[in-house]
mmCIF file of the protein (N, C-alpha, C, O) and its ligand, coordinates in Angstrom:
data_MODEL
# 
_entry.id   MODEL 
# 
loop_
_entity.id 
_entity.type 
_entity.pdbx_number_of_molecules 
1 polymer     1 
2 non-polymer 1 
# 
_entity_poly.entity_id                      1 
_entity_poly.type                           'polypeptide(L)' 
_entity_poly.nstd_linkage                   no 
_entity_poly.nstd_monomer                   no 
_entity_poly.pdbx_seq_one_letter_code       
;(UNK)(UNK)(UNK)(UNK)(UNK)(UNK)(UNK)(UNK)(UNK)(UNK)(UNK)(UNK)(UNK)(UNK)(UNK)(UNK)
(UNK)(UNK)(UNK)(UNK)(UNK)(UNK)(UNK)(UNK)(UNK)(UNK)(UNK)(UNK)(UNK)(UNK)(UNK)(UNK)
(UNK)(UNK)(UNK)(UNK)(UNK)(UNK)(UNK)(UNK)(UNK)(UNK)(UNK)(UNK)(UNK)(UNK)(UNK)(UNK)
(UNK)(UNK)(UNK)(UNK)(UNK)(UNK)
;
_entity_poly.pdbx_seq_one_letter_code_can   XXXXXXXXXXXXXXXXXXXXXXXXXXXXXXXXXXXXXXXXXXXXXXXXXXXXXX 
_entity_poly.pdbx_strand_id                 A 
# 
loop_
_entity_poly_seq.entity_id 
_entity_poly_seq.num 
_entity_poly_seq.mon_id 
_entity_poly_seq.hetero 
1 1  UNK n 
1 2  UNK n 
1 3  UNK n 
1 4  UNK n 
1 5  UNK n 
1 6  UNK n 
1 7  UNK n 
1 8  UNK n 
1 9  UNK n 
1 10 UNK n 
1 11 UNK n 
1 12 UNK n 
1 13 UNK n 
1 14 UNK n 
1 15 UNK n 
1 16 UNK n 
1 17 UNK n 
1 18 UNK n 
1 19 UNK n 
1 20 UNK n 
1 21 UNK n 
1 22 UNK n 
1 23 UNK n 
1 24 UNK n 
1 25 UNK n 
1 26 UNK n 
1 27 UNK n 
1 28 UNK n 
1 29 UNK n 
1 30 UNK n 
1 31 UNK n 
1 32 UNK n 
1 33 UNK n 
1 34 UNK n 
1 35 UNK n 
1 36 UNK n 
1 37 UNK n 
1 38 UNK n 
1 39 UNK n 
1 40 UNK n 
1 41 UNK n 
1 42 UNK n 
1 43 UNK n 
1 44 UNK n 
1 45 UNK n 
1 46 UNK n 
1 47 UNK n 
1 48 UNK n 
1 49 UNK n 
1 50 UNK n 
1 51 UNK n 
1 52 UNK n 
1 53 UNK n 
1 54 UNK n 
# 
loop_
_struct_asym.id 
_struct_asym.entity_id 
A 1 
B 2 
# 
loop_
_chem_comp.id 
_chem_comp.type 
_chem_comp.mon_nstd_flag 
UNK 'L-peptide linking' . 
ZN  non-polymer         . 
# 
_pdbx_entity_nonpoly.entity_id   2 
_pdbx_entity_nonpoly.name        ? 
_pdbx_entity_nonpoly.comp_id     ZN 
# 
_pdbx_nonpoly_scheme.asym_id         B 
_pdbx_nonpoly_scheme.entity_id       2 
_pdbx_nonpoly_scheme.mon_id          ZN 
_pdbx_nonpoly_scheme.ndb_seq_num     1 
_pdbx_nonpoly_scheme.pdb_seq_num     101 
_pdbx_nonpoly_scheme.auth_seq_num    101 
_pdbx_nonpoly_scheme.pdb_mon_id      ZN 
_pdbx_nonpoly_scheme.auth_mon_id     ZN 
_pdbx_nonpoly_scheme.pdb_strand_id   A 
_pdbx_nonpoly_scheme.pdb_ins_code    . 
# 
loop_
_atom_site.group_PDB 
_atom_site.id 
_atom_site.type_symbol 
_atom_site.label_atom_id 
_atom_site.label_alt_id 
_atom_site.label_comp_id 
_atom_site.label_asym_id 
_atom_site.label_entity_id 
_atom_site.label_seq_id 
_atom_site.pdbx_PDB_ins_code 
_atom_site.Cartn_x 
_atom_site.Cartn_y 
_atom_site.Cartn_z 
_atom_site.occupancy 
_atom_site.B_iso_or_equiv 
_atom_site.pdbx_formal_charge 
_atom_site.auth_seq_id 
_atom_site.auth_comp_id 
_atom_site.auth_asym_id 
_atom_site.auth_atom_id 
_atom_site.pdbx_PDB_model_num 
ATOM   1   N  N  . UNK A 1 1  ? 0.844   -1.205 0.000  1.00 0.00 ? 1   UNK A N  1 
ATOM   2   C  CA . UNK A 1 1  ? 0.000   0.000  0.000  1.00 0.00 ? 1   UNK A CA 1 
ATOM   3   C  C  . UNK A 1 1  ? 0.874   1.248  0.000  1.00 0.00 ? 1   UNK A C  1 
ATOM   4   O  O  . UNK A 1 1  ? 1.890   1.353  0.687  1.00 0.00 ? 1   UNK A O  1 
ATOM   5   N  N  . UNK A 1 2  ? 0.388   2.219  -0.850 1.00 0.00 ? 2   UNK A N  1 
ATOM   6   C  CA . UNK A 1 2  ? 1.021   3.456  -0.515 1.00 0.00 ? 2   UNK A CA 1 
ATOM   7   C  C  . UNK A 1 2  ? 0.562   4.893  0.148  1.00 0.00 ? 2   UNK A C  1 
ATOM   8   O  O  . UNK A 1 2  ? -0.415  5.629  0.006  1.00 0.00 ? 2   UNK A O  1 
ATOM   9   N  N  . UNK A 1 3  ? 1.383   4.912  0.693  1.00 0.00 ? 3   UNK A N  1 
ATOM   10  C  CA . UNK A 1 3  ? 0.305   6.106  1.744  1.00 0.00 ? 3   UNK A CA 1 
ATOM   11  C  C  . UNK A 1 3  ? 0.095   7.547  0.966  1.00 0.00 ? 3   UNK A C  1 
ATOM   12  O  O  . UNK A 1 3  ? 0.541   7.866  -0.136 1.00 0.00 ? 3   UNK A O  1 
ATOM   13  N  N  . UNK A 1 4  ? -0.530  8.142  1.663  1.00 0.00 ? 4   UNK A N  1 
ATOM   14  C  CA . UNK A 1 4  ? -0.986  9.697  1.221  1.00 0.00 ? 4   UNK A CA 1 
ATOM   15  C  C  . UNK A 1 4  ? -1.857  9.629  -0.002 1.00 0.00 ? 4   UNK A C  1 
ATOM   16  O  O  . UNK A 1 4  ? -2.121  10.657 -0.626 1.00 0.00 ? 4   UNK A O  1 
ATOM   17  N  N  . UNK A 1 5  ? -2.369  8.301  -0.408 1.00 0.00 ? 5   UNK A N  1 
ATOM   18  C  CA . UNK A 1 5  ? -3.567  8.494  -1.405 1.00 0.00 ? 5   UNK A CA 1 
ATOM   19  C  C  . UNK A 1 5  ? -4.459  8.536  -1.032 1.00 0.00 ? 5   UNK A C  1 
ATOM   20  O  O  . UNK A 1 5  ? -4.920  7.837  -0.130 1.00 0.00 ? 5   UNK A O  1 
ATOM   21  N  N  . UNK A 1 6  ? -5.244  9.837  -1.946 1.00 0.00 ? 6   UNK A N  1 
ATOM   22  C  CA . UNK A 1 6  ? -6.497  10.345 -1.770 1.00 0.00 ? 6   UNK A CA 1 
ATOM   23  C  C  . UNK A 1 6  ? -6.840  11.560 -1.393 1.00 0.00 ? 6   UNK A C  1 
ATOM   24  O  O  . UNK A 1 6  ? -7.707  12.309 -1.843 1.00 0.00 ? 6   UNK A O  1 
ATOM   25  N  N  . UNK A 1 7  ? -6.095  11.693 -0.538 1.00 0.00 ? 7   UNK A N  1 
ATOM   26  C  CA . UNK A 1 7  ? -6.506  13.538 0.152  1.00 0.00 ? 7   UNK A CA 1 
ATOM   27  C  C  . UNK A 1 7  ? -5.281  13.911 0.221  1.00 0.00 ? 7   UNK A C  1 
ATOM   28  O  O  . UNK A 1 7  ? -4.375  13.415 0.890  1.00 0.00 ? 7   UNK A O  1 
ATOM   29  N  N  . UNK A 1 8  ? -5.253  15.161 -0.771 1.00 0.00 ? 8   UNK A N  1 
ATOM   30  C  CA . UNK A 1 8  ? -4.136  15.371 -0.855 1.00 0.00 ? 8   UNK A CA 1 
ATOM   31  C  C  . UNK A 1 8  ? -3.823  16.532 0.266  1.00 0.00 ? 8   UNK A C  1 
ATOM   32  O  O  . UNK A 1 8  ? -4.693  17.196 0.827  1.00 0.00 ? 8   UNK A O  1 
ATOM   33  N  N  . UNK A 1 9  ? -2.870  16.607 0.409  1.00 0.00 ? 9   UNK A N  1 
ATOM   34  C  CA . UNK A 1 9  ? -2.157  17.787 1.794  1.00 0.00 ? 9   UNK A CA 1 
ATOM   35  C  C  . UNK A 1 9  ? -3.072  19.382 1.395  1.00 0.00 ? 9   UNK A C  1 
ATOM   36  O  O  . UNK A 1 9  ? -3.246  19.965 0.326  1.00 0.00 ? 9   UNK A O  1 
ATOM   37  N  N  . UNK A 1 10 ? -3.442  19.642 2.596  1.00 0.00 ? 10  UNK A N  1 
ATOM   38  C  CA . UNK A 1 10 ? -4.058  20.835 2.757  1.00 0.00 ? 10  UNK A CA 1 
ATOM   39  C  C  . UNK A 1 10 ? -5.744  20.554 2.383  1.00 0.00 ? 10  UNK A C  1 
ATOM   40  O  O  . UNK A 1 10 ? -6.554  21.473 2.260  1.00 0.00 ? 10  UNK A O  1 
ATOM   41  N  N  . UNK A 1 11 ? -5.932  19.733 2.299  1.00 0.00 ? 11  UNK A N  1 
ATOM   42  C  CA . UNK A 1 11 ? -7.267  19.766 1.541  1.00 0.00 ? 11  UNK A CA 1 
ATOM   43  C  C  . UNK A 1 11 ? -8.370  18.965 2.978  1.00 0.00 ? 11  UNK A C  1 
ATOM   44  O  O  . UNK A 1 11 ? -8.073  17.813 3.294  1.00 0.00 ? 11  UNK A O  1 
ATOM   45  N  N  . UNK A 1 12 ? -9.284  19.497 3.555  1.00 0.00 ? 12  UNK A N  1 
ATOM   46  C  CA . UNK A 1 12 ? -10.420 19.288 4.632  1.00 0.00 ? 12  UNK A CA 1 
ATOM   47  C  C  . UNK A 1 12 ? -10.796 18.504 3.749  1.00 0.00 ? 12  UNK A C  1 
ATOM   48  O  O  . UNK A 1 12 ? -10.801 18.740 2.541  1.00 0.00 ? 12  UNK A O  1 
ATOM   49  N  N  . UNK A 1 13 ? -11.222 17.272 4.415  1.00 0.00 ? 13  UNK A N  1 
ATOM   50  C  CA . UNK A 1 13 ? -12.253 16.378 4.607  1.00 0.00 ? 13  UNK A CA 1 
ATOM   51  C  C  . UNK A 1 13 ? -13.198 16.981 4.141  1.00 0.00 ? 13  UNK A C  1 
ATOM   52  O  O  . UNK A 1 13 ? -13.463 18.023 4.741  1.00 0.00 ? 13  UNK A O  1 
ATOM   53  N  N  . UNK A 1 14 ? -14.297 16.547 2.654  1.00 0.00 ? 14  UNK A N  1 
ATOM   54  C  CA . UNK A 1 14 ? -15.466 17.011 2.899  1.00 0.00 ? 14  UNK A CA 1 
ATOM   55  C  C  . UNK A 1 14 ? -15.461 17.396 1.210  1.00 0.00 ? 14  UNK A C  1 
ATOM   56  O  O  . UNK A 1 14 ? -16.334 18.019 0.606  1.00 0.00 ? 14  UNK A O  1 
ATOM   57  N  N  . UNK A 1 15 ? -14.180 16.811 0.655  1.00 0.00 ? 15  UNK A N  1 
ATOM   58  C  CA . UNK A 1 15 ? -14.019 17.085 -0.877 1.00 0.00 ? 15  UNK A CA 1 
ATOM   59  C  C  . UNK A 1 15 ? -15.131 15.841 -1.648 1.00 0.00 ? 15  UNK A C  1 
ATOM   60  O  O  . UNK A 1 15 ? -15.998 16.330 -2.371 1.00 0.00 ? 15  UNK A O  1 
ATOM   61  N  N  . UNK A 1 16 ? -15.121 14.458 -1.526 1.00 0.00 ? 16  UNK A N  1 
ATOM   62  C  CA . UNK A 1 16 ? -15.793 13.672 -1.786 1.00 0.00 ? 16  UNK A CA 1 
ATOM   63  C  C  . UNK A 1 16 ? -17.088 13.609 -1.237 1.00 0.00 ? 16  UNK A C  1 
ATOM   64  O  O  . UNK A 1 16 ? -17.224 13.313 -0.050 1.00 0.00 ? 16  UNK A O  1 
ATOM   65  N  N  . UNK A 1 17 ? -18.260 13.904 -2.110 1.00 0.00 ? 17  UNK A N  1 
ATOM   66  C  CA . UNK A 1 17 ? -19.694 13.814 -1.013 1.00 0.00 ? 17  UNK A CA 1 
ATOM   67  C  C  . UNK A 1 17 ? -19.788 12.632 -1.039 1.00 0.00 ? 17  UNK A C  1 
ATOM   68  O  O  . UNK A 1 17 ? -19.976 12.360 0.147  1.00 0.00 ? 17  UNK A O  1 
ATOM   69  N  N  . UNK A 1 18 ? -19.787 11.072 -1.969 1.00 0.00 ? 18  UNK A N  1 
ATOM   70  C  CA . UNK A 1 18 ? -19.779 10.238 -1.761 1.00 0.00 ? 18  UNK A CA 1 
ATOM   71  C  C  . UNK A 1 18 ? -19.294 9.894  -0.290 1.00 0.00 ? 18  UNK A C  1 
ATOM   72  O  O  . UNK A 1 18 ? -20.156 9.478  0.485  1.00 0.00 ? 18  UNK A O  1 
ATOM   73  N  N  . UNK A 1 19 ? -18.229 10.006 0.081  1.00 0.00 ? 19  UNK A N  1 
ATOM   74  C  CA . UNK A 1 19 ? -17.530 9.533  1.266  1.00 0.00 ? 19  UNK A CA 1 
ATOM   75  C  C  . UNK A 1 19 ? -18.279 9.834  2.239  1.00 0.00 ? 19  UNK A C  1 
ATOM   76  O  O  . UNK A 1 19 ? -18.517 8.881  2.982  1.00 0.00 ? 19  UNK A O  1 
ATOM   77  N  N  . UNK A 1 20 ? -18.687 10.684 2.484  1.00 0.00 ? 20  UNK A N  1 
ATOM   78  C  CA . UNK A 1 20 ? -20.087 10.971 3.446  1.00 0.00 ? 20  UNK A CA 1 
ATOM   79  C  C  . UNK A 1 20 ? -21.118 10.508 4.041  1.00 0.00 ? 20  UNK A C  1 
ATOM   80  O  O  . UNK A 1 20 ? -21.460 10.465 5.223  1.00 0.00 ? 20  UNK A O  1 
ATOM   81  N  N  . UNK A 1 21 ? -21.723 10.055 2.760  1.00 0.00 ? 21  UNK A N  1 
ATOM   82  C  CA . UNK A 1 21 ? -23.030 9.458  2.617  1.00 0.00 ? 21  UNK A CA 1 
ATOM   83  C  C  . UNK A 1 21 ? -23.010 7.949  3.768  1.00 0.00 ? 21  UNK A C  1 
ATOM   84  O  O  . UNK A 1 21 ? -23.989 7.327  4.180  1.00 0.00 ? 21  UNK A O  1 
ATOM   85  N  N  . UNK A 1 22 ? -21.678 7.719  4.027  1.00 0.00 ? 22  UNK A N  1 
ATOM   86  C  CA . UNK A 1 22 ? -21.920 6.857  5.245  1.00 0.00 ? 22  UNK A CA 1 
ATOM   87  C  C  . UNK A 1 22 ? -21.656 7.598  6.675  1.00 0.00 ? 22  UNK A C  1 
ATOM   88  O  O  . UNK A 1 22 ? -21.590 7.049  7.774  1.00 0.00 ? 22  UNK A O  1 
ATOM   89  N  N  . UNK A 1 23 ? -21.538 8.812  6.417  1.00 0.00 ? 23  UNK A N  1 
ATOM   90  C  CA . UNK A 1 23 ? -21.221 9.398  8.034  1.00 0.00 ? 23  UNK A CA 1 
ATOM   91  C  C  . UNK A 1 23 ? -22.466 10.367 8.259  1.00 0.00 ? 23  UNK A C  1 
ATOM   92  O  O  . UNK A 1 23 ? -22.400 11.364 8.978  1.00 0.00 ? 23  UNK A O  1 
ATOM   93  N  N  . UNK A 1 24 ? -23.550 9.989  7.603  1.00 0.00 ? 24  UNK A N  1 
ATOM   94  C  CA . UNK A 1 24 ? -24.765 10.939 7.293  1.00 0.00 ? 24  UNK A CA 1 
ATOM   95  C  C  . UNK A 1 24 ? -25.665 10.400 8.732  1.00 0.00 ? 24  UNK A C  1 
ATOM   96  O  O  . UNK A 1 24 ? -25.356 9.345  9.286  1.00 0.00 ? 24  UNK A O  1 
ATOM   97  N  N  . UNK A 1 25 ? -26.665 11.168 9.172  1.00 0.00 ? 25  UNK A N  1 
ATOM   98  C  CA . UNK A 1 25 ? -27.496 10.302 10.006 1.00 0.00 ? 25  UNK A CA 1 
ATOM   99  C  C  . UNK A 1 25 ? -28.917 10.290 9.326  1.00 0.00 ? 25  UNK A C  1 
ATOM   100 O  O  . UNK A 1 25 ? -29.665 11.210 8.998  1.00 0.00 ? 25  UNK A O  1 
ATOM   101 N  N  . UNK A 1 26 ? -29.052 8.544  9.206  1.00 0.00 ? 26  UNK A N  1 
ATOM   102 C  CA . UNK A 1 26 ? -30.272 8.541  8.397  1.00 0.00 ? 26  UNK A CA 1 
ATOM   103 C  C  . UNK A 1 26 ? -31.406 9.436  8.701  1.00 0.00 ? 26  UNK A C  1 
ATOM   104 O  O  . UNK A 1 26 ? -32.271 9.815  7.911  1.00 0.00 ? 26  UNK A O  1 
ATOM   105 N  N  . UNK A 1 27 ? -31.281 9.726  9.974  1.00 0.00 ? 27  UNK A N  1 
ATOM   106 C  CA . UNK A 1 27 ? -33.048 10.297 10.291 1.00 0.00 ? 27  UNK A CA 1 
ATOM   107 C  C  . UNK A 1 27 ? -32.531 11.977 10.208 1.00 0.00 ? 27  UNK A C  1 
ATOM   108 O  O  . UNK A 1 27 ? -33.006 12.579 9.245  1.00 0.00 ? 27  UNK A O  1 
ATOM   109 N  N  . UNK A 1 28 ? -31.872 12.556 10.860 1.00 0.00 ? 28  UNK A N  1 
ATOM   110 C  CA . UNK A 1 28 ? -31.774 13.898 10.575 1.00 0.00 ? 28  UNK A CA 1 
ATOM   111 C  C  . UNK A 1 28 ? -30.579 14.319 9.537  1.00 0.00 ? 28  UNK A C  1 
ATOM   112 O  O  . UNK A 1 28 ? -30.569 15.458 9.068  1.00 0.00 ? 28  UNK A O  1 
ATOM   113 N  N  . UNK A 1 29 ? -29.786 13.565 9.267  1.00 0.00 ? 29  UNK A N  1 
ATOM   114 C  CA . UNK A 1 29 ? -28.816 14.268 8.423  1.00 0.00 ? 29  UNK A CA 1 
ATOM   115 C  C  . UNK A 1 29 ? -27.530 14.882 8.910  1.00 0.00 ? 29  UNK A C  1 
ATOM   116 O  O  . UNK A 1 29 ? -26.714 15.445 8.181  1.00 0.00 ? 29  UNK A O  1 
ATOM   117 N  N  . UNK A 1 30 ? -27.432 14.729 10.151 1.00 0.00 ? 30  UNK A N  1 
ATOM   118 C  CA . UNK A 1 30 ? -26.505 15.178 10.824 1.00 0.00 ? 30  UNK A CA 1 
ATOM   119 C  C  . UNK A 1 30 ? -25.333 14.341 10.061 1.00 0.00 ? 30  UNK A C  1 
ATOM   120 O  O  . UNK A 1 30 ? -25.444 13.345 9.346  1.00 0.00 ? 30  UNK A O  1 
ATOM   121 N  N  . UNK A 1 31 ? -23.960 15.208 10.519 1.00 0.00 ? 31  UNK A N  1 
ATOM   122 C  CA . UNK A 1 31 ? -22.789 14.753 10.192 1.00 0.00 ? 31  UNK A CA 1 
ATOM   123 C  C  . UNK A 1 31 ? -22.177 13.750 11.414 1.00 0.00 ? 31  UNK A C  1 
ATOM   124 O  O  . UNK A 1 31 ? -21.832 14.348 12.433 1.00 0.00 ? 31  UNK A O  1 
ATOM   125 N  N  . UNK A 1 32 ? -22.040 12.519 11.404 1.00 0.00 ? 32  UNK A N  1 
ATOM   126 C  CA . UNK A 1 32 ? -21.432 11.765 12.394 1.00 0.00 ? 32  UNK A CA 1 
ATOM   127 C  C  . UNK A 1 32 ? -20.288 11.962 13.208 1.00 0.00 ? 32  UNK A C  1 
ATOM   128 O  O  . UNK A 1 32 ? -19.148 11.749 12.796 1.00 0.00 ? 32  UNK A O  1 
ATOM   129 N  N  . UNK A 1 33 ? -20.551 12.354 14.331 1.00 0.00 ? 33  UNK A N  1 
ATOM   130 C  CA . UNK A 1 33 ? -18.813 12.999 14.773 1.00 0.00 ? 33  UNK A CA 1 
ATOM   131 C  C  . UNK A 1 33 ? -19.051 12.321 16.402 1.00 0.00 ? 33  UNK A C  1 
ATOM   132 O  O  . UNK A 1 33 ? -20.111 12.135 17.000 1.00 0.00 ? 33  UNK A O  1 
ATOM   133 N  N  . UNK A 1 34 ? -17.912 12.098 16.753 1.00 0.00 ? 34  UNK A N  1 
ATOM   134 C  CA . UNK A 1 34 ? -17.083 11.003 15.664 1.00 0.00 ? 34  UNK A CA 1 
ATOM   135 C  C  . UNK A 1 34 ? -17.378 10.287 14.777 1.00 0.00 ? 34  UNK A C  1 
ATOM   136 O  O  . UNK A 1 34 ? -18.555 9.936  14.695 1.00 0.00 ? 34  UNK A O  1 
ATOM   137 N  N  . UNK A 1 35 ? -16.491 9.860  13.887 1.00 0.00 ? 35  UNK A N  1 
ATOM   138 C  CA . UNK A 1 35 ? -16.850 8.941  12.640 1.00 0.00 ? 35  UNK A CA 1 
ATOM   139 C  C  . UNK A 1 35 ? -17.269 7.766  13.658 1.00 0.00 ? 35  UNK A C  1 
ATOM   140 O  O  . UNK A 1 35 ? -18.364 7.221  13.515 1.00 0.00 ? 35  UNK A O  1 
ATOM   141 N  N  . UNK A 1 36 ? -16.656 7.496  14.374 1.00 0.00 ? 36  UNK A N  1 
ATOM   142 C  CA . UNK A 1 36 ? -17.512 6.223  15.191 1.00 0.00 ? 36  UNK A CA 1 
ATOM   143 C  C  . UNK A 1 36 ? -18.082 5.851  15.722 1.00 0.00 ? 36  UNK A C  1 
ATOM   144 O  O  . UNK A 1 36 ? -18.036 4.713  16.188 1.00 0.00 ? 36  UNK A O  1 
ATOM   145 N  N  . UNK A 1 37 ? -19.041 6.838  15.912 1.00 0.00 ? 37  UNK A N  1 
ATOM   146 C  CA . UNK A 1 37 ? -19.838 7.140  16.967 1.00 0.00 ? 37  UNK A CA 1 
ATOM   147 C  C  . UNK A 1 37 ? -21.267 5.824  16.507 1.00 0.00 ? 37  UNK A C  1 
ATOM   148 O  O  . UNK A 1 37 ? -21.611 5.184  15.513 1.00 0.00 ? 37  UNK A O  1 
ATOM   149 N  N  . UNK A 1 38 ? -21.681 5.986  17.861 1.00 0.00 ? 38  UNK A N  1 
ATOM   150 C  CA . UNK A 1 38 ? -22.476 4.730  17.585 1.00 0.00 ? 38  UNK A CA 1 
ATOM   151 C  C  . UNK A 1 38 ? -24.308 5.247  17.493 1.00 0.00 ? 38  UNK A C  1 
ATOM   152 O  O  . UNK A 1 38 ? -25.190 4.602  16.926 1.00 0.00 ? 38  UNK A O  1 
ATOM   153 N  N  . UNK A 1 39 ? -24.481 6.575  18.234 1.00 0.00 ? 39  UNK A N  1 
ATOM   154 C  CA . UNK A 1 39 ? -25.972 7.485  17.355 1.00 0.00 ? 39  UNK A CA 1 
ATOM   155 C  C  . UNK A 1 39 ? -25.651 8.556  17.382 1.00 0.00 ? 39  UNK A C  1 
ATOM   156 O  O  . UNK A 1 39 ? -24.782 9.130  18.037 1.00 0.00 ? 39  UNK A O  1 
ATOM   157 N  N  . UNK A 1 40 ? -26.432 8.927  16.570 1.00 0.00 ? 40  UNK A N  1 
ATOM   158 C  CA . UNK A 1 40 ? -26.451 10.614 16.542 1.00 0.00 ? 40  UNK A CA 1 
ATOM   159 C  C  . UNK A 1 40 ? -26.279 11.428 17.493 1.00 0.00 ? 40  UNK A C  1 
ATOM   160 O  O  . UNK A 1 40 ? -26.691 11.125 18.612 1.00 0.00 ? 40  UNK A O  1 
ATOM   161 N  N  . UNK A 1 41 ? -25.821 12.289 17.332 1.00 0.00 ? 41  UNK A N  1 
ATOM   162 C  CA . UNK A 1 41 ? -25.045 13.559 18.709 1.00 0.00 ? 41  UNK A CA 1 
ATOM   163 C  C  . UNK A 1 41 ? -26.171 14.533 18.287 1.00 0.00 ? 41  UNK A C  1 
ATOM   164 O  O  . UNK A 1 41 ? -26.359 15.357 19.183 1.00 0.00 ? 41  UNK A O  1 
ATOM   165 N  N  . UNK A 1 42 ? -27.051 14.727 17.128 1.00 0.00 ? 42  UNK A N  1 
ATOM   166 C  CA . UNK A 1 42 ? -28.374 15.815 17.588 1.00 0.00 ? 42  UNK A CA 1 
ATOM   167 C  C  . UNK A 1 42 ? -29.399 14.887 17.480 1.00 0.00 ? 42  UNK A C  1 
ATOM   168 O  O  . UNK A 1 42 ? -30.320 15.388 18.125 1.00 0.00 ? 42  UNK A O  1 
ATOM   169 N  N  . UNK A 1 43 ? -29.857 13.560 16.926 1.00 0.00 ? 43  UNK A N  1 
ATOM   170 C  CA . UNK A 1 43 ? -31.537 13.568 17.408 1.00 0.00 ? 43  UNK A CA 1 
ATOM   171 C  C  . UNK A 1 43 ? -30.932 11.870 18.399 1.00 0.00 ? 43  UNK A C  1 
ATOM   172 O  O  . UNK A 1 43 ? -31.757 11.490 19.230 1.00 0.00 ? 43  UNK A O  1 
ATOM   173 N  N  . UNK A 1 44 ? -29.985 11.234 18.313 1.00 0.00 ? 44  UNK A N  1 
ATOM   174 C  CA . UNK A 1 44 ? -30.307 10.143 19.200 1.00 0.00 ? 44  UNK A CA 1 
ATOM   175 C  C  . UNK A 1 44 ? -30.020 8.471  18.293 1.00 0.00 ? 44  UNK A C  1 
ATOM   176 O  O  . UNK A 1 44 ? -29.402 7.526  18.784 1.00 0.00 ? 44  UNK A O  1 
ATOM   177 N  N  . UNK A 1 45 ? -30.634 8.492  16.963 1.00 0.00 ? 45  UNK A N  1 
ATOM   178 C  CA . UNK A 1 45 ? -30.738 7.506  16.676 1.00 0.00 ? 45  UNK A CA 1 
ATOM   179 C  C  . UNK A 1 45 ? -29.468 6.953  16.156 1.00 0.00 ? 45  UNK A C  1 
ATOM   180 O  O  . UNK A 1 45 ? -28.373 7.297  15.712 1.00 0.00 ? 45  UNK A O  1 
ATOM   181 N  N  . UNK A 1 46 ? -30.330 5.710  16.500 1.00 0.00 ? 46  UNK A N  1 
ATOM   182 C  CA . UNK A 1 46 ? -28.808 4.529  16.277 1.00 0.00 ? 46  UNK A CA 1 
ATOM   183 C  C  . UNK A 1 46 ? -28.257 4.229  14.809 1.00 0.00 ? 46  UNK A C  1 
ATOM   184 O  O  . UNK A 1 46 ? -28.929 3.798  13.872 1.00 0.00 ? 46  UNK A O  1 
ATOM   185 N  N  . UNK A 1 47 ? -26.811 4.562  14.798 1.00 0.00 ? 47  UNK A N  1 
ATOM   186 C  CA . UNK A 1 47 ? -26.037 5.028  13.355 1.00 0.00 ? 47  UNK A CA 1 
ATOM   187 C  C  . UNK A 1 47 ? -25.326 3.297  12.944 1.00 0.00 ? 47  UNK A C  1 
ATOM   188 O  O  . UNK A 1 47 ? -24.285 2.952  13.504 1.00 0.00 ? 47  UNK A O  1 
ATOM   189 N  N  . UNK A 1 48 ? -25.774 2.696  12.304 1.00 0.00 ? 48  UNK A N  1 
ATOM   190 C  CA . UNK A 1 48 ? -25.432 1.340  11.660 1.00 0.00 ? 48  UNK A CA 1 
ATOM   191 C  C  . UNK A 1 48 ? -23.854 1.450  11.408 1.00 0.00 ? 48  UNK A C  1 
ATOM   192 O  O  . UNK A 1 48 ? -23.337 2.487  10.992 1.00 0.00 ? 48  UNK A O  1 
ATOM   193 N  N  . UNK A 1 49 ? -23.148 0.297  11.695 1.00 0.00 ? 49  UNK A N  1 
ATOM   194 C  CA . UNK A 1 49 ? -21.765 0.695  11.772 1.00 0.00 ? 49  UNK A CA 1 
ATOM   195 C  C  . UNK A 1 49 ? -21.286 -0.194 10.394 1.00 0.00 ? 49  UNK A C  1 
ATOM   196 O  O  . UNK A 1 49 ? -20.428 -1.035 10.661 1.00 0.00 ? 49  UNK A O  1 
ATOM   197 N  N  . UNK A 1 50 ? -21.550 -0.161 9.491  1.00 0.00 ? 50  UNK A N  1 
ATOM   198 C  CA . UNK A 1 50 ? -21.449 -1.017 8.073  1.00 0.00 ? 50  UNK A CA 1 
ATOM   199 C  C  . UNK A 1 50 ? -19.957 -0.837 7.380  1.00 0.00 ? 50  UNK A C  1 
ATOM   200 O  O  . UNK A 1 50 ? -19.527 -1.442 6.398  1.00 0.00 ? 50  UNK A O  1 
ATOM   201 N  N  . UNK A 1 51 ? -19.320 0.128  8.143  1.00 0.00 ? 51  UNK A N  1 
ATOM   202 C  CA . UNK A 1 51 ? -18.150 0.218  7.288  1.00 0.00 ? 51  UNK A CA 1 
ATOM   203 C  C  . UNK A 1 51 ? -17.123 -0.152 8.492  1.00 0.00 ? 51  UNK A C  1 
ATOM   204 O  O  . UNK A 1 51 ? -17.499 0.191  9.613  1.00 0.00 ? 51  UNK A O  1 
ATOM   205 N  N  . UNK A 1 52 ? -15.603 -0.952 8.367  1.00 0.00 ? 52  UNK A N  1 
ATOM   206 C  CA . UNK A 1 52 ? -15.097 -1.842 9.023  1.00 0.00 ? 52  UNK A CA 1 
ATOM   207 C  C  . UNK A 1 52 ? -13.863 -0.464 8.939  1.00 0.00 ? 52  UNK A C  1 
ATOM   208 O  O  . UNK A 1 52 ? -13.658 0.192  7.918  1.00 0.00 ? 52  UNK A O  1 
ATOM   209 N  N  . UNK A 1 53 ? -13.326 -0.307 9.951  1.00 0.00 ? 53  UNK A N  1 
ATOM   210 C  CA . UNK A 1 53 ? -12.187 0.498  9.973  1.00 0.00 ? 53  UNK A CA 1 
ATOM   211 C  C  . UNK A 1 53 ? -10.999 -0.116 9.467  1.00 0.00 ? 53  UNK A C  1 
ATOM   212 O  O  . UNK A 1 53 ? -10.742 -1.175 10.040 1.00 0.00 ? 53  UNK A O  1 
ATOM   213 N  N  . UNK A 1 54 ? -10.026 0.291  8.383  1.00 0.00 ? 54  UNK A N  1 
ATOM   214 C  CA . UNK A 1 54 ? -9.175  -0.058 8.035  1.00 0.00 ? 54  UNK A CA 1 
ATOM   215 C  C  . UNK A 1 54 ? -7.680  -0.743 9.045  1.00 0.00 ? 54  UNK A C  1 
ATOM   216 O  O  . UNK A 1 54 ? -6.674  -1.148 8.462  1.00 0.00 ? 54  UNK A O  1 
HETATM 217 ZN ZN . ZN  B 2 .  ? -29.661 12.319 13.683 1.00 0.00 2 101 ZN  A ZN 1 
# 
C-alpha cells in the first residue's frame, strides 16, 4: 500500500460527497462525529456501523 492516497495535503475532509453518505445520520442528516460514533449527537438515533475500519 502506498500512503498519502487520496486527500491530498491541505485539503479538509469534505471534498468527496460520496464519502459521506456513510457518516450521514439517516433520520436527521446530521454529520457523524465522531466517525464512530455509535448514534447521533443531535436527534439520538442509532447510526449502523457497516463500514469496518481499516
Ligand atoms: Zn440524527
Amino acid at each position: 500500500m502506498t500512503g498519502g492516497a487520496g486527500i491530498p495535503e491541505g485539503v479538509d475532509a469534505g471534498g468527496d460527497a460520496a464519502c459521506w453518505l456513510g457518516l450521514l445520520c439517516p433520520d436527521c442528516g446530521a454529520v457523524r462525529e465522531p466517525a464512530t460514533a455509535a448514534e447521533c449527537w443531535r436527534c439520538g438515533a442509532a447510526l449502523p456501523r457497516d463500514r469496518d475500519s481499516p
